[in-house]
C-alpha positions as a Markdown table, in Angstrom:
| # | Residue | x | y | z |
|---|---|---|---|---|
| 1 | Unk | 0.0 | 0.0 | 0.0 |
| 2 | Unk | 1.0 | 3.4 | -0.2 |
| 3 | Unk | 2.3 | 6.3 | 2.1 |
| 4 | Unk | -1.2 | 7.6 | 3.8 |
| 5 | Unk | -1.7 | 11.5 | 3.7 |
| 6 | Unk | -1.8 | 13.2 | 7.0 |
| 7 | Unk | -5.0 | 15.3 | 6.2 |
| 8 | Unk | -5.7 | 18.3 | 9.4 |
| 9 | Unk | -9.1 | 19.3 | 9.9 |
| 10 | Unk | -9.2 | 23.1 | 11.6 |
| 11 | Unk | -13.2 | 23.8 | 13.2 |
| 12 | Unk | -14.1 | 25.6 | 16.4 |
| 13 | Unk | -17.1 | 23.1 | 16.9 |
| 14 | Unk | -15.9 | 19.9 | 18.2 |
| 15 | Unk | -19.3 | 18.2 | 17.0 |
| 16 | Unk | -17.6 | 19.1 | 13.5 |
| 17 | Unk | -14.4 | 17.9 | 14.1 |
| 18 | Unk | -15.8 | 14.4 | 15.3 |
| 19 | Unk | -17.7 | 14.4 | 12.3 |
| 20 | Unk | -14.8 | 14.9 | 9.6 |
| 21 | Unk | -12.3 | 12.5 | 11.7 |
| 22 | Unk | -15.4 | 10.0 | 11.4 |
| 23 | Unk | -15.8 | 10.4 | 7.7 |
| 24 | Unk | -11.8 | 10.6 | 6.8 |
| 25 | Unk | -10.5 | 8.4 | 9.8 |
| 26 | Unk | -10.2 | 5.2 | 7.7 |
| 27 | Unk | -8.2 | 6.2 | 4.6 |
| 28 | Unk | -6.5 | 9.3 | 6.3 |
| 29 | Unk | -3.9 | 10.1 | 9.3 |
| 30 | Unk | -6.3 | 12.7 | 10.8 |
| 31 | Unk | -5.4 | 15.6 | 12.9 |
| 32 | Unk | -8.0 | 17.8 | 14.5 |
| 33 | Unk | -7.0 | 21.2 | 15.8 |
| 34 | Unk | -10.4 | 24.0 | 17.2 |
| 35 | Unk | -8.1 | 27.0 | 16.7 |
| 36 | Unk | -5.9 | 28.5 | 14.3 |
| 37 | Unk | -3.2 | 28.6 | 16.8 |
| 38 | Unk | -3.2 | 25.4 | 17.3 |
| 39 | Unk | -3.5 | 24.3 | 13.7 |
| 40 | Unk | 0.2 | 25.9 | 12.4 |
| 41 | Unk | 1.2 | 24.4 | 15.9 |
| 42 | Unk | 0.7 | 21.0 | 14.2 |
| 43 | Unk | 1.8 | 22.6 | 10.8 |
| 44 | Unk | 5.1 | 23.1 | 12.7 |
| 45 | Unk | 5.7 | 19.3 | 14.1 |
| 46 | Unk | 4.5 | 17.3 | 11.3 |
| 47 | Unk | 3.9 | 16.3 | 7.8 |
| 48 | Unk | 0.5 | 17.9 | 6.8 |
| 49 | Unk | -0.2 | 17.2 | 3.2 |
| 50 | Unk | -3.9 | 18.6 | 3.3 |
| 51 | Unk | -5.8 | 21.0 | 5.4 |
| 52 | Unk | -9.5 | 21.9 | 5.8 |
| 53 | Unk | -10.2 | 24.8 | 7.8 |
| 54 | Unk | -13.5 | 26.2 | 8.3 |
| 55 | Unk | -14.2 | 30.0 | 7.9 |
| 56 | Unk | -15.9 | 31.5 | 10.4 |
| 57 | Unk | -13.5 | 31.3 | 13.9 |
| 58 | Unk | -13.0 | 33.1 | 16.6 |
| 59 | Unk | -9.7 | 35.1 | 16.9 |
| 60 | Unk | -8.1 | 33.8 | 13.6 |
| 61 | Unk | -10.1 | 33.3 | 10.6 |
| 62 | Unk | -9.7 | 30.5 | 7.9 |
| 63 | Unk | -7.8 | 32.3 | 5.2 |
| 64 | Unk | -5.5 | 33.8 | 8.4 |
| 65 | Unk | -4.8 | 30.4 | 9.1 |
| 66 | Unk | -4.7 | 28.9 | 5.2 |
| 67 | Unk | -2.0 | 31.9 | 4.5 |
| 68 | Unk | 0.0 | 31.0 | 7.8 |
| 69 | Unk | 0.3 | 27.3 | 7.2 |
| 70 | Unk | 1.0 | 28.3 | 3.7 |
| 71 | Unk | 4.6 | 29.7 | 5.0 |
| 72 | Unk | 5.4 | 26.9 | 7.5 |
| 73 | Unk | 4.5 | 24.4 | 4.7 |
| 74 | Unk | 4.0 | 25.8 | 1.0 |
| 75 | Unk | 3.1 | 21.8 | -0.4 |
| 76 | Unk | 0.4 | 21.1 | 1.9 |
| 77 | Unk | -3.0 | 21.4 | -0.2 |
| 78 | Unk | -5.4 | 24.0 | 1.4 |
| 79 | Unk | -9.4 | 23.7 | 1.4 |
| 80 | Unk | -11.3 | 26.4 | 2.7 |
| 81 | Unk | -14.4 | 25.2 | 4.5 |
| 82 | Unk | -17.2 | 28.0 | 5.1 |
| 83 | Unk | -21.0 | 27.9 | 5.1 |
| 84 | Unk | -21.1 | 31.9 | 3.8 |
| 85 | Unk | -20.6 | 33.3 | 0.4 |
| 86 | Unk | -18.5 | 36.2 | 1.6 |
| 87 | Unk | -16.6 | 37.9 | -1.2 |
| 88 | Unk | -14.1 | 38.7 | 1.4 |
| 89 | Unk | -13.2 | 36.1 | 2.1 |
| 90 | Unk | -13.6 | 34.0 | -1.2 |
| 91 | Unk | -10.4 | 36.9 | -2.2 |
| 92 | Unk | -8.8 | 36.0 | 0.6 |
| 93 | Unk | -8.8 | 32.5 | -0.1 |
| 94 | Unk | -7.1 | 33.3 | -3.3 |
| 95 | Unk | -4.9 | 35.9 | -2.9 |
| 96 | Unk | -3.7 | 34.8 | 0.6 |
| 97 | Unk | -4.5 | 31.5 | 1.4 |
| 98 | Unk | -3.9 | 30.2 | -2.9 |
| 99 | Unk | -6.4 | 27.7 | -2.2 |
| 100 | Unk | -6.9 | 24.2 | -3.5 |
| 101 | Unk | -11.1 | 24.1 | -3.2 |
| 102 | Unk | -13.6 | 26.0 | -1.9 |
| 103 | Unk | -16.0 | 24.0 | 0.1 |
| 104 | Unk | -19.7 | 25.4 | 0.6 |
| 105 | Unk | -21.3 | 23.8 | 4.1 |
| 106 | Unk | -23.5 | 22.4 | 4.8 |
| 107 | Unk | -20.4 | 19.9 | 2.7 |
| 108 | Unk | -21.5 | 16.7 | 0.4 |
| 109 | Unk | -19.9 | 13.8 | 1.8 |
| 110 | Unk | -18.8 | 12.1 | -1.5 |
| 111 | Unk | -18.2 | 16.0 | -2.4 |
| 112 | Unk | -16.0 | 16.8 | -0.1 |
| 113 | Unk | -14.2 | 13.4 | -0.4 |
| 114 | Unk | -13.3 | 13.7 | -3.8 |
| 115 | Unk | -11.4 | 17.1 | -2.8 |
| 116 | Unk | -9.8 | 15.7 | -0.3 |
| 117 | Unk | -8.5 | 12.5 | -2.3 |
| 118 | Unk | -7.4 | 14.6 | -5.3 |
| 119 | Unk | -5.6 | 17.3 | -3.1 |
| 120 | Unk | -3.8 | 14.4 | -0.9 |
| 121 | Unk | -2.8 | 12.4 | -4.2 |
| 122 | Unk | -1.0 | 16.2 | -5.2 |
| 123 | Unk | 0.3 | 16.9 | -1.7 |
| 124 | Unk | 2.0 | 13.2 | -1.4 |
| 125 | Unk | 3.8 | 13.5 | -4.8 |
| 126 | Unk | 4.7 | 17.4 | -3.9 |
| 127 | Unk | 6.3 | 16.2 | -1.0 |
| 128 | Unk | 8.2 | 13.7 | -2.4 |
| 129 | Unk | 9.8 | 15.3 | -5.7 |
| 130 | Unk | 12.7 | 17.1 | -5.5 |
| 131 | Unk | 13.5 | 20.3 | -7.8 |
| 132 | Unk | 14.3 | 19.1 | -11.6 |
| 133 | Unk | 16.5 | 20.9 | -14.2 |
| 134 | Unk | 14.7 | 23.6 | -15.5 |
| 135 | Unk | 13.0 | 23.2 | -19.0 |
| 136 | Unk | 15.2 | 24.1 | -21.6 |
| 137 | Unk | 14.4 | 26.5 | -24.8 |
| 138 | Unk | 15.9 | 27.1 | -27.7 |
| 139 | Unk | 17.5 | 30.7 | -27.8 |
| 140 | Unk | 15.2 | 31.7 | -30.8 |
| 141 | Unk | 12.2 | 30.6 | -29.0 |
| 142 | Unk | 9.5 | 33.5 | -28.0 |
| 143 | Unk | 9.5 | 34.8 | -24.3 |
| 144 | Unk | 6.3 | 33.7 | -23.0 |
| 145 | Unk | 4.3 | 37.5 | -22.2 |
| 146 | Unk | 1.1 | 38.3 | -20.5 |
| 147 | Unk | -2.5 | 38.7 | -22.2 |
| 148 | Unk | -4.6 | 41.0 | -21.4 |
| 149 | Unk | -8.2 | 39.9 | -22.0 |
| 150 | Unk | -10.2 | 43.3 | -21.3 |
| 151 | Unk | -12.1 | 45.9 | -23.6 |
| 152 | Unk | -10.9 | 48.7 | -21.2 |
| 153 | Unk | -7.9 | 50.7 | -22.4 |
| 154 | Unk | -7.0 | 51.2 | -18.9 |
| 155 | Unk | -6.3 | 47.9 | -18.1 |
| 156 | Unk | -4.1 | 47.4 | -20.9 |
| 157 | Unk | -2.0 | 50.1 | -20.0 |
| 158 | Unk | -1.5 | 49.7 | -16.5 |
| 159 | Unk | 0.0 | 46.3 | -17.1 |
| 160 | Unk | 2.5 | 47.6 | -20.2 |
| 161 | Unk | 2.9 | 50.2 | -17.6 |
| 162 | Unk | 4.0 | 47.8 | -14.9 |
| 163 | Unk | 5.5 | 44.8 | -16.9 |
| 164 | Unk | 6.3 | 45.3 | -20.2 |
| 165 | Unk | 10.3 | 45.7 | -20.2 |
| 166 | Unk | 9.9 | 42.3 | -18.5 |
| 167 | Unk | 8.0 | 40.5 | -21.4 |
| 168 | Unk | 5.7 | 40.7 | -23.9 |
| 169 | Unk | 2.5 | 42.3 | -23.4 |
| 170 | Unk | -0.6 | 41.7 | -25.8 |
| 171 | Unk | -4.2 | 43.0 | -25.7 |
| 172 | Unk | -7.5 | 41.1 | -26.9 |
| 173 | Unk | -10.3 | 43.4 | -26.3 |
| 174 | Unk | -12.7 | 40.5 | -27.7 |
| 175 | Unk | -13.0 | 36.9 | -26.6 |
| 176 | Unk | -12.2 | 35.8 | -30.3 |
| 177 | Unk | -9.3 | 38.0 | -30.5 |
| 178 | Unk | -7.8 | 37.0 | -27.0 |
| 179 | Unk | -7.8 | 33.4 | -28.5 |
| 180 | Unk | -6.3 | 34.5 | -31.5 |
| 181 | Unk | -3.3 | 35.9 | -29.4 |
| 182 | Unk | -3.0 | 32.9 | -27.6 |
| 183 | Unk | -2.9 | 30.4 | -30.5 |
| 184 | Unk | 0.0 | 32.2 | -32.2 |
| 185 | Unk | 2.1 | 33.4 | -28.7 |
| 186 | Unk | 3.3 | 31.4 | -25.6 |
| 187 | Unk | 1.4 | 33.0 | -22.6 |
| 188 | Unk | 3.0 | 33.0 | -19.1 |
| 189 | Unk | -0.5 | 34.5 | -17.1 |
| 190 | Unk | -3.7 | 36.2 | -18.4 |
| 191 | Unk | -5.2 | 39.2 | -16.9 |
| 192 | Unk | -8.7 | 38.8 | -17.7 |
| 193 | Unk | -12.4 | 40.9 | -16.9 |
| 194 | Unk | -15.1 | 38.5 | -16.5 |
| 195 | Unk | -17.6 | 39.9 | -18.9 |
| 196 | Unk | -16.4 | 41.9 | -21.8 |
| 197 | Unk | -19.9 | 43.7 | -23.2 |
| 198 | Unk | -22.5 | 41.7 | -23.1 |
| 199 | Unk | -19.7 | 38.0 | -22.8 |
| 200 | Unk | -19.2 | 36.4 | -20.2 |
| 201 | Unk | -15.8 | 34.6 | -20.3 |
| 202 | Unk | -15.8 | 32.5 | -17.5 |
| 203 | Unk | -16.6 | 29.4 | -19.6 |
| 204 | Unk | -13.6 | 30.2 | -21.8 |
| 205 | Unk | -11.3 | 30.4 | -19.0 |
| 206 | Unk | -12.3 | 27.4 | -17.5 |
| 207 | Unk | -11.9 | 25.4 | -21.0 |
| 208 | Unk | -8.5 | 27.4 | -20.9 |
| 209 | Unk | -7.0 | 26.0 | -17.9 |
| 210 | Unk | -8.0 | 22.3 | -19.2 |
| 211 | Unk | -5.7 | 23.0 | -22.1 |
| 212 | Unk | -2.7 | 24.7 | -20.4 |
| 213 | Unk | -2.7 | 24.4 | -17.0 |
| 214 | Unk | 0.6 | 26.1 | -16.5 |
| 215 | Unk | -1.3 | 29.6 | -17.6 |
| 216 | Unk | -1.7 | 31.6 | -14.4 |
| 217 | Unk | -5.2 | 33.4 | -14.5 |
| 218 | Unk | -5.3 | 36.8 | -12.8 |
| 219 | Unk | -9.1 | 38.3 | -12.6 |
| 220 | Unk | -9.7 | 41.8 | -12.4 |
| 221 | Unk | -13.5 | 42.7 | -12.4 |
| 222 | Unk | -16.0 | 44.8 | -10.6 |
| 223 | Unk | -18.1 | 41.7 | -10.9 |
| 224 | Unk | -19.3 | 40.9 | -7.4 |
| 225 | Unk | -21.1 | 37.3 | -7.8 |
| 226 | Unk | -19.7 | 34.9 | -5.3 |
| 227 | Unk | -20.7 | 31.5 | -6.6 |
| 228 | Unk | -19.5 | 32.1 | -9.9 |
| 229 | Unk | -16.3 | 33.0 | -8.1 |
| 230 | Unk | -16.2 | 29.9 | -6.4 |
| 231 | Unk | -16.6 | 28.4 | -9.3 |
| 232 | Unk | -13.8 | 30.0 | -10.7 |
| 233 | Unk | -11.6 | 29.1 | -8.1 |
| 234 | Unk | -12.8 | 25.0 | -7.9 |
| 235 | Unk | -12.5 | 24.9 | -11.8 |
| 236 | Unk | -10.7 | 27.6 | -13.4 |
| 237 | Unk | -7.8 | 27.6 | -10.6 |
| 238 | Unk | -7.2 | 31.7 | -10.7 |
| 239 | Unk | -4.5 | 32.7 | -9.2 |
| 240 | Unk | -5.4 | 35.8 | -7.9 |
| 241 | Unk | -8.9 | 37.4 | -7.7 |
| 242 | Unk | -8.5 | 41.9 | -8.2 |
| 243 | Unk | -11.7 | 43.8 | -7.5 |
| 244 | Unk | -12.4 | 47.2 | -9.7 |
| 245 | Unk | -11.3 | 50.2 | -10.0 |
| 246 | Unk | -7.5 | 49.3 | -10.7 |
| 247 | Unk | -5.2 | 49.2 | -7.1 |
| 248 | Unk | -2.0 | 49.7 | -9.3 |
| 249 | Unk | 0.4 | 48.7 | -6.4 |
| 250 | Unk | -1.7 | 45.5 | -6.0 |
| 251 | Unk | -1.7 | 44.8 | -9.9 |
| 252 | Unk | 2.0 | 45.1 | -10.0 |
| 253 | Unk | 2.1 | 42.7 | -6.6 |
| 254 | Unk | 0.4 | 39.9 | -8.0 |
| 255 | Unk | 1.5 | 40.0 | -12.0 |
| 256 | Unk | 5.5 | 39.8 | -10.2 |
| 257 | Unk | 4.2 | 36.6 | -8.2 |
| 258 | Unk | 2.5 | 35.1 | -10.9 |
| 259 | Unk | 5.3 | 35.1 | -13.2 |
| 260 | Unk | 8.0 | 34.3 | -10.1 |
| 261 | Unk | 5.1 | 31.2 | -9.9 |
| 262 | Unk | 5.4 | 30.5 | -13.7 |
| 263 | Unk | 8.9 | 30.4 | -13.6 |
| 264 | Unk | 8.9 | 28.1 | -10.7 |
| 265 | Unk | 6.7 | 26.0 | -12.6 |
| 266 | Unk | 9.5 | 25.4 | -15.3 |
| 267 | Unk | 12.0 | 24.6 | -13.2 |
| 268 | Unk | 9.7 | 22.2 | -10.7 |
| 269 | Unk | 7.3 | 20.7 | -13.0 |
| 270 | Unk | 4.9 | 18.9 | -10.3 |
| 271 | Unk | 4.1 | 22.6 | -9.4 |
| 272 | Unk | 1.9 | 22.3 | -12.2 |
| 273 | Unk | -0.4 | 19.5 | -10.7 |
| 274 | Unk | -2.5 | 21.7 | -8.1 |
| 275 | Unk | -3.3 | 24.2 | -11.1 |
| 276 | Unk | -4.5 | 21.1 | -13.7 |
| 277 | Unk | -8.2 | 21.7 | -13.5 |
| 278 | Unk | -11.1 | 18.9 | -14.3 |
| 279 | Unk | -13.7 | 19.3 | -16.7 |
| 280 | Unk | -16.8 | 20.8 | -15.4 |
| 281 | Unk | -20.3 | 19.3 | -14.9 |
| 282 | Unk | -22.2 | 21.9 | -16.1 |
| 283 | Unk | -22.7 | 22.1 | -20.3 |
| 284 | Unk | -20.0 | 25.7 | -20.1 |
| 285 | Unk | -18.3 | 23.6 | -23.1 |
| 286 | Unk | -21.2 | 24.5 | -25.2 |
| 287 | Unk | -21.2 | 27.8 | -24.4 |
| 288 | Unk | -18.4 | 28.5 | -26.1 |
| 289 | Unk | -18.5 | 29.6 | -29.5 |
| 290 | Unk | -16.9 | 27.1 | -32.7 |
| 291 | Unk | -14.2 | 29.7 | -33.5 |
| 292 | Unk | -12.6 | 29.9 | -30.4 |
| 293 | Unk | -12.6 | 25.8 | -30.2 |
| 294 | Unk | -10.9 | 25.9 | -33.0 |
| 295 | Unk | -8.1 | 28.1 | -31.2 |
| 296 | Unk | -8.6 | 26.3 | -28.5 |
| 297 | Unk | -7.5 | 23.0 | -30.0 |
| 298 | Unk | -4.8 | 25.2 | -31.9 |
| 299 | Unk | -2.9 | 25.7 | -28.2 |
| 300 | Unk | -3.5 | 22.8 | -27.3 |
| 301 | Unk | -1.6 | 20.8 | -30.8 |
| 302 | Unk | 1.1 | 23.5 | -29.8 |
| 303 | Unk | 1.4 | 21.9 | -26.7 |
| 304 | Unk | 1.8 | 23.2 | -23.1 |
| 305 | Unk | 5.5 | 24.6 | -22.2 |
| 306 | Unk | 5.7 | 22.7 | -19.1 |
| 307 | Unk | 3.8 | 19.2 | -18.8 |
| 308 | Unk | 1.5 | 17.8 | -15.6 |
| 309 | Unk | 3.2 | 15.1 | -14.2 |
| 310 | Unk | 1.1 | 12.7 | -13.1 |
């Protein structure tokens, strides 16, 4: 048999805790903790390959502690557990916390199980690999840039502004002509609104991330709607959610840690595994139009520049 994933469950209710050690007791080494403290206490003195922390606690929240055990241990798998759609902290989650899944309670058993499994098989692997040669180009090969997917001028600007004596930055003010760009260019991270007019590009994304996981998504949006955020975050895997009007300072913040994160990615490949994303239940697939399938299937015969190892 294999090694068994020490998975830590972080809740202030004890009738919660018993609960989750019940359901996870028989595959998992289980470790319980009722405050954040005590959590990155355990973080500390042993292997943790997945944590589940609820939301809502007193003194520390989830994300507090999520982002906390992130530093003690950046390989253990986070899942934040929380029966409130609270944009705050659904950003949180993202931006501090870089969160596996988001977990809605009252939780589905064979749901929540399924997370779990996936995010220990990643965690044990993570733990195990050690840093690889760096994948190699040839000197004439493009510098992967950024794409900005946004039909504000603003937006554009602000990351040329911020990024582009670094590399390449391109501009798709359409859906169709963001695809365009990225069946002819290798893309390190897209900067992306959610609706462009009257589109909604979530689908897209999410199809996106199927076909090159190593592409960090950065979202930048006045768009407020928390389960399609949650969404985004359980099957698109952003990287980092940025509410509207434009924070320069935190633009320039997250587009440096998403390409530090890209080129980590290169040089550790199994970095790539939390970011590969499953297909999705719902018919999103159909919402996308022909055209940009067809650019779609053009990235994907280009092939990804770094490969999930499985």
């Amino acid at each position: 048999m294999g090694q068994k994933a020490t998975v830590l469950f972080v809740d202030d209710e004890e009738r919660i805790l018993r609960s989750l050690k019940m359901l996870f007791i028989s595959h998992y080494h289980v470790l319980t903790a009722s405050n954040g403290a005590a959590a990155i206490e355990l973080a500390r003195q042993h292997t943790i390959h997945v944590v589940v922390s609820d939301q809502r606690m007193p003194g520390m929240t989830g994300v507090e502690v999520l982002r906390e055990i992130k530093q003690v241990s950046p390989n253990t798998l986070r899942l934040l557990l929380t029966g409130y759609a609270d944009l705050t902290a659904i950003v949180g989650s993202i931006n501090e916390g870089e969160i596996f899944r988001y977990i809605n309670k009252p939780w589905k058993g064979e749901e929540l199980k399924a997370a779990v499994q996936k995010a220990a098989d990643i965690a044990l692997k993570l733990f195990s690999s050690s840093p690889s040669s760096p994948v190699t180009h040839a000197a004439s090969a493009p510098k992967p840039g950024l794409l900005v997917i946004d039909d504000d001028i603003a937006t554009h600007h602000a990351v040329e502004k911020l990024l582009s004596t670094q590399a390449p930055v391109h501009w798709g003010r359409t859906l169709e002509e963001a695809f365009s760009i990225l069946s002819q260019h290798p893309i390190a991270v897209v900067i992306a609104e959610v609706h462009i007019g009257a589109e909604d590009i979530a689908s897209p994304l999410k199809t996106l991330k199927q076909y090159n996981p190593e592409i960090l998504t950065i979202i930048l949006t006045s768009f407020q709607d928390t389960s399609a955020l949650i969404d985004l975050i359980n099957h698109g895997q952003i990287y980092r959610f940025l509410p509207k009007p434009l924070h320069e300072g935190l633009l320039g913040k997250s587009l440096h840690a998403a390409l530090q994160h890209y080129q980590a990615i290169q040089t550790r490949p199994v970095l790539l595994m939390p970011h590969a994303v499953e297909k999705p239940s719902d018919d999103s697939g159909n919402r996308i139009s022909s055209r940009v399938m067809e650019y779609l299937k053009k990235i994907r015969g280009r092939g990804g520049q770094a490969a999930v190892v499985n």
